[in-house]
C-alpha positions in Angstrom: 0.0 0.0 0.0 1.4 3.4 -0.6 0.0 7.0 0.2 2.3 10.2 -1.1 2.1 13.4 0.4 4.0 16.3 -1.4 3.7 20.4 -1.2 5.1 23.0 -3.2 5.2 25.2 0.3 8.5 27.1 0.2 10.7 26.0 1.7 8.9 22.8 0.8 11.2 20.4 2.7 9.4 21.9 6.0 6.9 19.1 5.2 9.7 17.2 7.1 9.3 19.8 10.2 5.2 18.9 10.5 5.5 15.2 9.7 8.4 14.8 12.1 10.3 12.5 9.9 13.9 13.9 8.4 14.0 13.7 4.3 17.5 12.4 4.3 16.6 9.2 6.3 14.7 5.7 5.5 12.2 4.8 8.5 10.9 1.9 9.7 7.8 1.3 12.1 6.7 -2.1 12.7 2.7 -2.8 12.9 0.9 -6.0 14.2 0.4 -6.8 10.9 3.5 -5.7 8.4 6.0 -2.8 8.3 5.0 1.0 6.7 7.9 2.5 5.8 8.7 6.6 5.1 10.8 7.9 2.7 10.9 11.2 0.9 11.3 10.4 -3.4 12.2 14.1 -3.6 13.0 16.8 -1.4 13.9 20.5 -2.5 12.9 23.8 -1.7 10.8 24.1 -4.5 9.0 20.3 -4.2 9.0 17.8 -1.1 6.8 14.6 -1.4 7.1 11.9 1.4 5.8 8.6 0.9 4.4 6.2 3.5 4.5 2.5 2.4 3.1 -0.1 4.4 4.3 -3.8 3.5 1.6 -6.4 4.9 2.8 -9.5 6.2 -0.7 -11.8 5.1 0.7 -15.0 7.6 1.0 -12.6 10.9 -2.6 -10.7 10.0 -3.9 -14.2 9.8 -2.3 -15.9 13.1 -4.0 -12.8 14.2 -7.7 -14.4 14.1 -9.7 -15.6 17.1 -9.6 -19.4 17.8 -13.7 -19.4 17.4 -13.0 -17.2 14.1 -14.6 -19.0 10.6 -12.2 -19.9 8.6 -13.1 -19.3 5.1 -9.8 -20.6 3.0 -7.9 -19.2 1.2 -9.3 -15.5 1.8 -7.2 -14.6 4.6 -4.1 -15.0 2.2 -5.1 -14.5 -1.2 -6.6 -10.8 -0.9 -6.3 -7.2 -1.7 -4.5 -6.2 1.1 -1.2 -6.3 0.2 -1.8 -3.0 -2.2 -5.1 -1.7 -2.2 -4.8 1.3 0.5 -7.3 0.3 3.5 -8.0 0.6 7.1 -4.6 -0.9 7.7 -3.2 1.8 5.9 -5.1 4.4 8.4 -4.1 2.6 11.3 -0.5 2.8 10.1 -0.8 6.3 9.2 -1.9 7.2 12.7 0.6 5.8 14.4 3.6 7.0 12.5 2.4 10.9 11.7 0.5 10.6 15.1 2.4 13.7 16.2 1.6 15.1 12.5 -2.3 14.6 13.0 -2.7 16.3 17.1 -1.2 19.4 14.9 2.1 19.9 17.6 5.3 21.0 15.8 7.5 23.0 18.5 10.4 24.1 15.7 7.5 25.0 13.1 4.2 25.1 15.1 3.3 28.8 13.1 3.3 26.4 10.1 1.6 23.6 12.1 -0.9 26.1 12.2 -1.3 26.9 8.9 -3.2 26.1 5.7 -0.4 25.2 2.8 -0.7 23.6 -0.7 -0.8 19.9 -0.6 -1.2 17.6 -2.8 -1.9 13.6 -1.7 -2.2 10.9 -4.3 -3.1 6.8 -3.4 -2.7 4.7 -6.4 -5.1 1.8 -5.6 -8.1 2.3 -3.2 -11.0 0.6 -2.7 -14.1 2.4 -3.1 -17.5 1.3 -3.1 -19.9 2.9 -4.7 -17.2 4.3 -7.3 -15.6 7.5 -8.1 -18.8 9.5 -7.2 -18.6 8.9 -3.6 -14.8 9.8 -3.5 -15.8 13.2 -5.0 -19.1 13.3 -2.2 -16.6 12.9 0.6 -13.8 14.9 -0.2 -14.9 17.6 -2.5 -17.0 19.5 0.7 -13.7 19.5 2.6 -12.4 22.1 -0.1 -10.2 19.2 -1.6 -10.3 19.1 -5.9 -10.7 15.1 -6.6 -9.1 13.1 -9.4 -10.7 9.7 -8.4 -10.2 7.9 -12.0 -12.0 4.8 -12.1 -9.1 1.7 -12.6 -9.9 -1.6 -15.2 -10.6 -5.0 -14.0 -8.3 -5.8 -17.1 -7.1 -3.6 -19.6 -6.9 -6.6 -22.1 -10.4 -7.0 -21.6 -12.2 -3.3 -22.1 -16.0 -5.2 -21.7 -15.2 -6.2 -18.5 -15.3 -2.4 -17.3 -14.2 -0.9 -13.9 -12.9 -3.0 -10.7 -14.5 -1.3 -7.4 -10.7 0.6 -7.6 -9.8 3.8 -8.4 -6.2 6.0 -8.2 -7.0 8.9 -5.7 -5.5 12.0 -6.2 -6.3 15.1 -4.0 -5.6 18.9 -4.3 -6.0 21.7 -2.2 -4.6 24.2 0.3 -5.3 23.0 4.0 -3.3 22.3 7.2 -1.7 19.2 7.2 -2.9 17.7 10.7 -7.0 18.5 9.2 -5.7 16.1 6.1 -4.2 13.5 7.8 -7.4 13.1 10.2 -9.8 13.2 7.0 -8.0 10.6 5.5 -7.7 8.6 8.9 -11.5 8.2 8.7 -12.4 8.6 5.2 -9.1 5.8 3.6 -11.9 3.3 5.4 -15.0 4.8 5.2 -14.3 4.5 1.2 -13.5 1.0 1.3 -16.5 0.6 4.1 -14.7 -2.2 5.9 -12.4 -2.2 8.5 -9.7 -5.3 9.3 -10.4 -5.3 12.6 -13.2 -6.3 15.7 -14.7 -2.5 16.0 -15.8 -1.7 19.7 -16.8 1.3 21.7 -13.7 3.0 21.6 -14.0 2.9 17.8 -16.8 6.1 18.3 -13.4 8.1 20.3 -11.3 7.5 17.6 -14.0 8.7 15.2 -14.7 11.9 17.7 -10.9 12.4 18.0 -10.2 12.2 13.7 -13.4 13.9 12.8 -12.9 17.1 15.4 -13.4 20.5 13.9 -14.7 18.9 10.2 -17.0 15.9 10.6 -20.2 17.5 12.3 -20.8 20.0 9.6 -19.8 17.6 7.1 -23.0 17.4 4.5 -22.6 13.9 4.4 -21.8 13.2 8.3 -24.5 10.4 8.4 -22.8 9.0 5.7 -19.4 9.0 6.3 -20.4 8.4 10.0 -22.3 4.5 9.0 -19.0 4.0 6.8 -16.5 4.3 8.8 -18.2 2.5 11.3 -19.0 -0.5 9.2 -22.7 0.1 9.5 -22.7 -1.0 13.2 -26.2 0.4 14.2 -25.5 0.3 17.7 -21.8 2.1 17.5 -23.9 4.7 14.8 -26.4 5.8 16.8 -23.7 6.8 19.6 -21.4 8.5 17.0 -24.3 10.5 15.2 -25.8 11.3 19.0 -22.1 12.8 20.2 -22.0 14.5 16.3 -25.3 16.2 17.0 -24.0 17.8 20.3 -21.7 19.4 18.2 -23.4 20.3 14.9 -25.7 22.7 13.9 -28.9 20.6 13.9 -30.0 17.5 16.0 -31.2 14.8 14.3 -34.2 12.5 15.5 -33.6 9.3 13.1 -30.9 7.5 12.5 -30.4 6.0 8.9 -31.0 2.7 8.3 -28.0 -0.1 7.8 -29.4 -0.5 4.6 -28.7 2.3 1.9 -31.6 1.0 0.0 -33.9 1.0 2.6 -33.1 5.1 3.6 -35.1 5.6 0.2 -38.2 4.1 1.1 -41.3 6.5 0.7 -42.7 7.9 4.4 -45.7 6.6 4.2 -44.1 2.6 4.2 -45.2 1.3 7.3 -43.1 -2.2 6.9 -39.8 -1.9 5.9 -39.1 -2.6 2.6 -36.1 -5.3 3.5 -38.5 -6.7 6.1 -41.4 -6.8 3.4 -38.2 -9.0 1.0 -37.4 -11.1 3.5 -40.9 -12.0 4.5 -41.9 -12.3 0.7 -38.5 -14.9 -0.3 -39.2 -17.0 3.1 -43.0 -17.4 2.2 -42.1 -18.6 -1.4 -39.5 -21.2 0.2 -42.0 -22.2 2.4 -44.5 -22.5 -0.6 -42.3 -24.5 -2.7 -41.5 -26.9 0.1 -37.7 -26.3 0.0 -35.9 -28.7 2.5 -31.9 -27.6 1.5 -31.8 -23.4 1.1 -28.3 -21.5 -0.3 -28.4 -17.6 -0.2 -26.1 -16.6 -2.3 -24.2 -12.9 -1.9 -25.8 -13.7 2.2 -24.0 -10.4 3.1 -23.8 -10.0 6.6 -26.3 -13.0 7.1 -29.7 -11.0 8.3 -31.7 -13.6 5.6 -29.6 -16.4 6.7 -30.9 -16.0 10.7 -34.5 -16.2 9.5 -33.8 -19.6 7.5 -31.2 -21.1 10.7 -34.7 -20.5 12.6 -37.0 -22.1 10.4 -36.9 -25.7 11.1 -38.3 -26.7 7.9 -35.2 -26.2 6.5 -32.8 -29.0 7.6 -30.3 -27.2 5.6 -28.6 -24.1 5.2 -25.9 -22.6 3.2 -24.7 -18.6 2.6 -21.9 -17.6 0.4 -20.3 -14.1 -0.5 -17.8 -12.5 -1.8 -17.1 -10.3 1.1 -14.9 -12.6 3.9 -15.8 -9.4 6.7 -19.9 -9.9 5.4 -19.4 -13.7 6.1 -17.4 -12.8 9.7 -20.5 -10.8 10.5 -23.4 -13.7 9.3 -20.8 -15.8 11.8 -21.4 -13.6 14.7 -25.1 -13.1 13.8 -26.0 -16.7 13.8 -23.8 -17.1 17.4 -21.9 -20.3 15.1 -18.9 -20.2 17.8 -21.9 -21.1 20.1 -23.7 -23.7 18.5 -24.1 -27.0 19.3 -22.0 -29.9 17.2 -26.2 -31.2 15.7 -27.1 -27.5 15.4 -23.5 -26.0 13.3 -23.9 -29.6 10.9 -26.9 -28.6 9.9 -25.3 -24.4 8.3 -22.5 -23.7 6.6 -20.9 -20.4 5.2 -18.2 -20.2 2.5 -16.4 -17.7 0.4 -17.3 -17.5 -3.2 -17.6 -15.5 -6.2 -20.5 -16.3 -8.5 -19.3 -15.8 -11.8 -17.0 -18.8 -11.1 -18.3 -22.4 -10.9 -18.1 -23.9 -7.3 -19.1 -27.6 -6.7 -20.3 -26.4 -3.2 -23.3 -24.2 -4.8 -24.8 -27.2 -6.0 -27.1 -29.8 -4.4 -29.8 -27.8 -2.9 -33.9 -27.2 -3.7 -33.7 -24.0 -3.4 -31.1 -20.7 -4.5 -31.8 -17.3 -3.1 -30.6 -14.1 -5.1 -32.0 -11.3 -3.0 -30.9 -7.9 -4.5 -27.7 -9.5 -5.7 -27.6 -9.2 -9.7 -27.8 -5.3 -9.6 -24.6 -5.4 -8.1 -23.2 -7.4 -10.9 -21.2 -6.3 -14.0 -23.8 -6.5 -17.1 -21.1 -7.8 -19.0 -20.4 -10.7 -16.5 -24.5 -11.3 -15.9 -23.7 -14.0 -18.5 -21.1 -16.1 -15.9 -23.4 -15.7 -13.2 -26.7 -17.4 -14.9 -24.0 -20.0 -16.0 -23.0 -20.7 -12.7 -26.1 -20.5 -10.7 -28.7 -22.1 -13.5 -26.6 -24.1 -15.2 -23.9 -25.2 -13.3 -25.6 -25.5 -9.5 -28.7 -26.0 -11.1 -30.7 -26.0 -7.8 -34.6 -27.2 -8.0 -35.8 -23.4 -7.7 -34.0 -19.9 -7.9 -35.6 -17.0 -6.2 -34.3 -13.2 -7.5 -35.4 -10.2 -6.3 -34.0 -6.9 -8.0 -35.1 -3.0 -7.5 -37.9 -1.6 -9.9 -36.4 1.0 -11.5 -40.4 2.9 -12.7 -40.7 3.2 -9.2 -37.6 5.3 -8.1 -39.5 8.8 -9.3 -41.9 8.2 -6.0 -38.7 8.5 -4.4 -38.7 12.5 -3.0 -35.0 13.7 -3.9 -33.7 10.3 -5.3 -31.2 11.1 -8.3 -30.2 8.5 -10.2 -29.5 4.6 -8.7 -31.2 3.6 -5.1 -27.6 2.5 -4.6 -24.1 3.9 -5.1 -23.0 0.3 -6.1 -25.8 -0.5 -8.0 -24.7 -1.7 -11.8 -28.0 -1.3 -13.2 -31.6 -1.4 -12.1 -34.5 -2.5 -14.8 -38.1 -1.2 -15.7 -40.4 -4.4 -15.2 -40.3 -5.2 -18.7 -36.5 -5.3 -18.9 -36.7 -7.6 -15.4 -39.4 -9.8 -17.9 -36.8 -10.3 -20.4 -34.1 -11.2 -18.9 -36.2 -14.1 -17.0 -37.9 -15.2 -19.4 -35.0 -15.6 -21.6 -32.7 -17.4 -18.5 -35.7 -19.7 -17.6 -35.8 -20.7 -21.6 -32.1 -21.4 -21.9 -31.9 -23.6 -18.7 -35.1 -25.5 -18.1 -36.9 -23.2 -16.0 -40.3 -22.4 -15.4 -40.9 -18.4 -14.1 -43.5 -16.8 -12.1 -42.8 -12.9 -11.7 -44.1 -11.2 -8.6 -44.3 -8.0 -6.8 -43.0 -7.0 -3.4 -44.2 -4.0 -1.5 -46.8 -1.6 -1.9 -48.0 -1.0 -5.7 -48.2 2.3 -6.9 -51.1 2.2 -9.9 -48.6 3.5 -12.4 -45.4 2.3 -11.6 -46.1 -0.8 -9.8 -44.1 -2.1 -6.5 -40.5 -1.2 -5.5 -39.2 -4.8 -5.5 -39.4 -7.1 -8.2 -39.2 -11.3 -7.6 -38.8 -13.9 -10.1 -39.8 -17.4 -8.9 -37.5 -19.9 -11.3 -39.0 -23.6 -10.8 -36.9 -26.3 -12.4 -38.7 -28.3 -15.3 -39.2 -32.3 -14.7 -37.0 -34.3 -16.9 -34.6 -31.2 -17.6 -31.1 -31.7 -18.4 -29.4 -28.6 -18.5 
């Protein structure tokens, strides 16, 4: 991982002064989980970048794990972590500039206290919910943003972007206010943190955030982000926020980003009214063996492990921190041996065939496909209807007609969201997958129905044909 920070202050080697680390040496400061390194690529009077690189050691972060921790394979080595910037670059950053970011400098503190030219450039960062959310974050801070959008393979231009982008930052501030903004917004991009977040997670917050973070426009936001959407560790952060903001706020924004756009007059959730809608359809179809595929951080997957009709249970995402949260939802550190046979949770892609997807009555896709790629929709009906081939397939994907009854909604319910169809479009494409795999398809409606535009969700009910061979 690598982070530069470079100024055109003259004399620009100063930057040395504030950061406290002399431009003529190589440092080394050894973390828990690798080694970040600072070094200055040039230093002149004109020009002075320094450069904090943080090498992670994958086998130490592992040994790292609780005992009762899920293993999920291969994850915990093979990973983005050893370049993609993170919240183990943040936590490295705060410790070595630490003196940098309380805004002390005894030789240089009328400089400390003053806003100079920086510029600050991170080649590879995570960002969900792509470029546009770099430029919501940073841009209100008086930063200008160059968040260009990086290729899942330039070989392969269909593919499009990966969830990276190269980060480059502009703009005249004090140094300590950057380095705190990027301690809590490196992670609050990425929206996932490395490590168990308790309540002293809400200090650090308080501590980084001071003087910028309450009259941030998009304090809720960044707030829920950083803090890996733990409702509980929210609610105290925005509460302690409000003391010092202009305005107190009475609600607190749902986990869910979709669910923040539901209209007022929704009595019942709109996640609740999914959930409620997939189980009954499980139920209906008489499904014994249930796999929720893309599980995220398991909320479906509690309502199935209580269910005894279903004598088994599978989830599977992409995300190894969503699958550490489904592990700590459904208490499996704490079941019994009869009880943990009977669930299992795995790390898996689904545009690549996995034998363990297969051998189930039922496949639950619940507002997963948006999220995909159109160009590598494709992979994903391969794998899932062809390959797993499970006796029914339940999907469940935003109406897109409806999003106009959404007051102040512009474009996508969801910064990650690939796509979202009309109902016609959502026709189409199931029509067309139930035709090319043996599948029967019965479309239905979730939520309440607008005359016009019809109901928020969409569901597609895929029963397997007798005597089909795919």
């Amino acid at each position: 991982m690598l982070l530069t920070v470079t100024t055109t202050h003259r004399p620009a080697t100063d930057l040395g002064y504030l950061l406290h680390k002399h431009p003529e040496r190589v440092q080394e400061f050894k973390q828990s989980f690798g080694t970040a390194t600072v070094f200055y690529p040039e230093a002149s009077d004109e020009r002075c970048t320094a450069a904090l690189m943080l090498d992670v050691d994958p086998v130490r972060l592992a040994r790292s794990r609780g005992r009762n921790a899920p293993d999920f394979s291969l994850a915990q080595y093979v990973n983005d972590r050893s370049y993609a910037a993170s919240s183990l670059l943040g936590v490295a950053m705060a410790d070595v500039f630490s003196t940098a970011r309380s805004g002390r400098c005894g030789s240089r503190q009328e400089l400390a206290d003053s806003a100079i030219p920086l510029e600050i450039v991170v080649p590879v960062l995570p960002c969900r919910g792509g470029p546009a959310i770099a430029h919501r974050l940073f841009e209100p801070l008086g930063w200008t943003v160059e968040a260009d959008p990086i290729p899942l393979d330039d070989a392969f231009a269909d593919w499009g972007d990966s969830r990276y982008v190269r980060l480059r930052l502009t703009g005249v501030l004090r140094l300590a206010d950057a380095l705190n903004q990027l301690h809590v917004l490196l992670p609050a991009l990425d929206e996932s943190k490395h490590y168990w977040q308790g309540p002293d997670e809400v200090d650090k917050l308080m501590r980084s955030g001071e003087g910028w973070l309450a009259t941030h426009p998009d304090a809720h936001l960044v707030t829920r982000r950083y803090l890996g959407r733990r409702g509980g560790l929210t609610c105290v952060a925005l509460a302690r926020l409000a003391e010092v903001g202009d305005e107190v706020e009475e609600a607190v924004e749902s986990a869910e980003d979709e669910e923040v756009l539901q209209p007022a007059e929704t009595r019942v959730p709109l996640n609740t009214q999914r959930h409620e809608a997939v189980h009954q359809v499980l139920l209906e179809l008489g499904a014994r063996s249930v796999i929720d595929l893309g599980c995220g951080p398991g909320q479906f997957l509690d309502r199935l492990v209580r269910t005894s009709a279903f004598t088994r249970v599978a989830g599977s995402d992409v995300s190894t921190r969503s699958l550490q949260d489904a592990a700590r939802r459904l208490h499996l550190d704490r079941m019994s041996e009869r009880q943990a046979e009977r669930v299992q949770l795995f790390h898996g892609a689904l545009t690549y065939e996995d034998e363990r997807y297969a051998g189930y009555d039922a496949a639950v896709l619940m507002e997963v496909i948006e999220h995909v790629d159109p160009p590598r929709l494709e992979a994903l009906e391969r794998v899932v209807f062809g390959a797993a081939a499970p006796g029914a397939v339940i999907v469940t994907t935003p109406n897109s007609e409806y999003n106009v009854l959404y007051e102040g909604l512009v474009g996508m319910r969801h910064p990650d969201h690939r796509f979202e169809w009309t109902r016609d479009q959502f026709a189409e494409w199931s029509e067309r997958v139930a035709a090319a795999h043996g599948y029967a398809v019965e479309r239905r409606g979730i939520g309440d129905r607008d005359d016009a535009h019809g109901t928020p969700t969409q569901m597609a009910i895929f029963t397997r044909k007798e005597g089909t061979d795919d």
